[in-house]
C-alpha positions as CSV (number, residue, x, y, z in Angstrom):
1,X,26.9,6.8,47.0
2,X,29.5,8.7,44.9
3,X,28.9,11.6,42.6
4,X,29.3,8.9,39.4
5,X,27.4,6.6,40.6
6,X,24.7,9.5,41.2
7,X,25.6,10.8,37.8
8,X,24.7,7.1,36.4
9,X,21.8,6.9,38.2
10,X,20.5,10.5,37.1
11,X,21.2,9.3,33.7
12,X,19.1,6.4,33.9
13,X,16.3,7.6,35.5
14,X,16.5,10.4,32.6
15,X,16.5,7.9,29.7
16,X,13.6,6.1,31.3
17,X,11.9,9.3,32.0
18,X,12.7,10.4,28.3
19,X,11.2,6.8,26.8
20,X,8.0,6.8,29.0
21,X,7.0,10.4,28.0
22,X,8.1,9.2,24.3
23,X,5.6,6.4,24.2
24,X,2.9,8.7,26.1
25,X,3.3,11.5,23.0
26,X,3.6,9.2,20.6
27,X,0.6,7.6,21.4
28,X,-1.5,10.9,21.6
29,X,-0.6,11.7,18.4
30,X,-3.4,13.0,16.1
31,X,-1.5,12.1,13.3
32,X,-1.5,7.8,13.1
33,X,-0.7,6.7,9.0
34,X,-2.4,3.3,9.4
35,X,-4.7,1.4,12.0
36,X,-5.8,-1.9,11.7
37,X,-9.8,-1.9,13.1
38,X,-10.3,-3.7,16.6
39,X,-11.0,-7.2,15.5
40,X,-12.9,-8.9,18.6
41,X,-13.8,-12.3,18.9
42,X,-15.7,-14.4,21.1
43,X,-14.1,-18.2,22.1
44,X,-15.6,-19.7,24.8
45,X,-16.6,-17.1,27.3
46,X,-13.6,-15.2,26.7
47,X,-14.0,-11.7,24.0
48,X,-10.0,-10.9,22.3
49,X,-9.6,-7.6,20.5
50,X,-6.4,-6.6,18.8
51,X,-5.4,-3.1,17.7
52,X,-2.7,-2.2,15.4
53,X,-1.2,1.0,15.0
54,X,1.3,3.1,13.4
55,X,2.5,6.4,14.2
56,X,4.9,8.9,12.8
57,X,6.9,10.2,16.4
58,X,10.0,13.0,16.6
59,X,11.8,13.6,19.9
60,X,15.0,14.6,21.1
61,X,17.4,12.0,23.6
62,X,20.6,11.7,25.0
63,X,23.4,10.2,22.9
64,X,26.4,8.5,24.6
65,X,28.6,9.3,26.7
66,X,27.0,10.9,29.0
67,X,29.2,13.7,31.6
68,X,31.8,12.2,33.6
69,X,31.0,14.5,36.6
70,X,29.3,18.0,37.1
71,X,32.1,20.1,34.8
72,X,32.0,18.0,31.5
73,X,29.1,18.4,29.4
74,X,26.9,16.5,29.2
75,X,25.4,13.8,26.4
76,X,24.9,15.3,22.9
77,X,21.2,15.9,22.1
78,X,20.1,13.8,19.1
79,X,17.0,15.0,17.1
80,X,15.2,11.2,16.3
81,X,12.2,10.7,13.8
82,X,11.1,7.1,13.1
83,X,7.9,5.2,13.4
84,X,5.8,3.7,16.1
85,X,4.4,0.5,15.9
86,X,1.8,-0.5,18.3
87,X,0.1,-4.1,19.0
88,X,-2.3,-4.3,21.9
89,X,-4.3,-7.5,23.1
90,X,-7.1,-7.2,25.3
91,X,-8.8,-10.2,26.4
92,X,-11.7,-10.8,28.8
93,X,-11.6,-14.2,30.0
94,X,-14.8,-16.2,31.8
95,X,-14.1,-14.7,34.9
96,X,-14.4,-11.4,34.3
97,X,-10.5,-10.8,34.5
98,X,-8.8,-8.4,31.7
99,X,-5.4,-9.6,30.1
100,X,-3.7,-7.0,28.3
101,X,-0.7,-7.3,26.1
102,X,1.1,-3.9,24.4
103,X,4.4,-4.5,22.0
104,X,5.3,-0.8,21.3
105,X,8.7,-1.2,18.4
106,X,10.2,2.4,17.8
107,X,12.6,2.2,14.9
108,X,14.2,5.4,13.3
109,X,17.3,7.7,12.4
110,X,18.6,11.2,13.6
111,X,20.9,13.5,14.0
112,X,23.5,14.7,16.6
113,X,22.9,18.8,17.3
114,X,26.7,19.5,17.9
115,X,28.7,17.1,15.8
116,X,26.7,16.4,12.8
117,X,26.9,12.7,13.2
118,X,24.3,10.2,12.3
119,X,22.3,7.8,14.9
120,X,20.0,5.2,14.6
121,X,17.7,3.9,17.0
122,X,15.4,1.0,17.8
123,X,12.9,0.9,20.9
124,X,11.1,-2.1,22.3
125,X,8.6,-2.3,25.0
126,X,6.3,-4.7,26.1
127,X,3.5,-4.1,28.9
128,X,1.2,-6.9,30.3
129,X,-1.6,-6.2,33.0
130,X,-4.1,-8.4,34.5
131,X,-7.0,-6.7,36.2
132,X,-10.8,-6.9,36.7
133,X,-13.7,-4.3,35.7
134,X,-15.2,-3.2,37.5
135,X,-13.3,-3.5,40.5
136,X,-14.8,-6.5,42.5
137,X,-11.3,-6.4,44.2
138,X,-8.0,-4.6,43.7
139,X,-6.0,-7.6,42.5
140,X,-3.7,-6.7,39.5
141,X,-0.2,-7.5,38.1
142,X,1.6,-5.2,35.9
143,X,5.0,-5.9,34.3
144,X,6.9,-3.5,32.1
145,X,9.9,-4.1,29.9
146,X,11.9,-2.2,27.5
147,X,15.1,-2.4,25.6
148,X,17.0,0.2,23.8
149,X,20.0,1.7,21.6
150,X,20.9,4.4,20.3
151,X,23.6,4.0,17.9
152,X,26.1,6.3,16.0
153,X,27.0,5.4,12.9
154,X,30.9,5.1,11.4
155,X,32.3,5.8,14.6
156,X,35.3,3.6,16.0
157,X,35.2,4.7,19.0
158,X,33.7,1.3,21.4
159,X,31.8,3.7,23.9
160,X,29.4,5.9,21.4
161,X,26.3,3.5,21.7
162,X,23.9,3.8,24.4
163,X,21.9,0.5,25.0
164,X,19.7,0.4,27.9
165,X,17.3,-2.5,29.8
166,X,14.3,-1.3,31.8
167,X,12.2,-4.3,33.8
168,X,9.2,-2.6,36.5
169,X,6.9,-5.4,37.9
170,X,4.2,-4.9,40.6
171,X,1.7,-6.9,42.1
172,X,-1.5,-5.6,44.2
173,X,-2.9,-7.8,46.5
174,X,-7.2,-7.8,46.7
175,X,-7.0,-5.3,49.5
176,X,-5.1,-2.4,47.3
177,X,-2.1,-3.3,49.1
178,X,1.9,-4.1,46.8
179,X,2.7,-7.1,47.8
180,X,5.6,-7.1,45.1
181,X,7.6,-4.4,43.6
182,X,10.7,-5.1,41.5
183,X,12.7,-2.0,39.2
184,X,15.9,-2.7,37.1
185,X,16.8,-0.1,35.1
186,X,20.5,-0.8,33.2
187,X,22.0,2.0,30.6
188,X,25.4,1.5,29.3
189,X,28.0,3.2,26.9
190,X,29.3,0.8,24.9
């Protein structure tokens, strides 16, 4: 593997890194404007409870383009503030078998720390699971996606935008054992 193609790499892993611990803060925050209550219902065997939440989140990411190899600097830091909206579905079927559904939408503005510029951004990630409680056996799927960009504003320049894809699916078998594994992580300058 060459050093850009290492550089690329790093960069994605560091943009997913960056959104993962984003989500994890945000949703720790103290601080949440409006919940919706847990509505649950029960339909046949099967309980459903929704949550609704929204939080007020600040971090710091990458802007585009990232370095070029290991002498050119590296992306400009962007300051971000925005709001986290958060929709979970939790349903308990018949069977005993949890299906859980999380949209987490991350929409907001910023700041670049060395030029001034302005970014927006907008941040979507979905996370299903299926699972039993307790743990009869160890079957469970888990499937992540998540989309992003980060985009400056009133620049012409074609390669300012980072936009980024993010797909992690595993499946356990009843023994504990994966029995499927699948990462795709994509980040571009465009």
């Amino acid at each position: 593997m060459n050093t850009t193609a290492i550089r690329s790499l790093a960069w994605a892993v560091a943009v997913l890194v960056a959104g993962v611990a984003l989500v994890f803060v945000a949703m720790s925050l103290g601080s949440r404007q409006q919940t919706t209550p847990a509505q649950a219902q029960y339909t046949g065997g099967a309980v459903t409870r929704t949550d609704i939440t929204r939080t007020p989140v600040s971090f710091s990411a990458g802007a585009c383009p990232p370095a070029q190899d290991q002498y050119s600097p590296g992306p400009e830091l962007v300051l971000l503030e925005g709001t986290l909206h958060t929709v979970t579905h939790i349903t308990r079927d018949p069977n005993g078998v949890f299906h859980t559904q999380s949209q987490n939408n991350l929409k907001g503005q910023g700041e670049g720390q060395l030029s001034g510029d302005k970014y927006v951004f907008h941040d979507v990630s979905n996370v299903h699971q299926n699972f039993r409680l307790p743990r009869q056996d160890f079957t469970r799927t888990r499937t992540f996606t998540r989309t992003f960009n980060i985009i400056r504003q009133g620049s012409a320049t074609p390669t300012d935008d980072l936009q980024g894809k993010i797909l992690v699916h595993t499946t356990v078998n009843a023994q504990g054992e994966v029995t499927t594994e699948v990462v795709k992580i994509e980040s571009v300058c465009k």
